[in-house]
C-alpha positions, 0 to 999 in steps of 0.5 A: 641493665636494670630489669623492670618489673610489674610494680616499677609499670604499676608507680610510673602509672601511678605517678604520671597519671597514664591510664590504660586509654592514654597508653592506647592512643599515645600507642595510636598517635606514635604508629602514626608518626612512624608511618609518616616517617617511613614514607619520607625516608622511601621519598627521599630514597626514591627521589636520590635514586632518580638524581643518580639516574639523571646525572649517570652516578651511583654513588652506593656502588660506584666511585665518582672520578674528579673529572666525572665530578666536576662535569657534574657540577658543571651541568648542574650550573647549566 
């Protein structure tokens, strides 16, 4: 793997033109973004565990037989 040095920094910012103001608001908007993320990932997880808790399942440790499974899917339809 190649190393970077400062002068590689110095033309990239050369050549697309990023100032150090731009490096700190696209710094800001990607924090952001990661924030946003981080939060749907916990929903999602939140909102899978209450699934299990509801259908009496967990599949992280617990294996689902054929018979429990398709009760499941039968009271899904219900």
């Amino acid at each position: 793997m190649k190393k970077h040095n400062q002068n590689d920094y110095k033309r990239l910012i050369k050549t697309t033109g990023v100032t150090q103001d731009d490096a700190t608001e696209i710094s800001k908007i990607k924090h952001k973004r990661w924030e946003i993320e981080e939060c749907f990932r916990i929903m999602k997880t939140d909102f899978t565990d209450a699934l299990h808790d509801v259908f009496c399942f967990h599949t992280d440790y617990q294996i689902v037989s054929t018979k429990q499974m398709k009760k499941i899917f039968k009271d899904t339809k219900k």
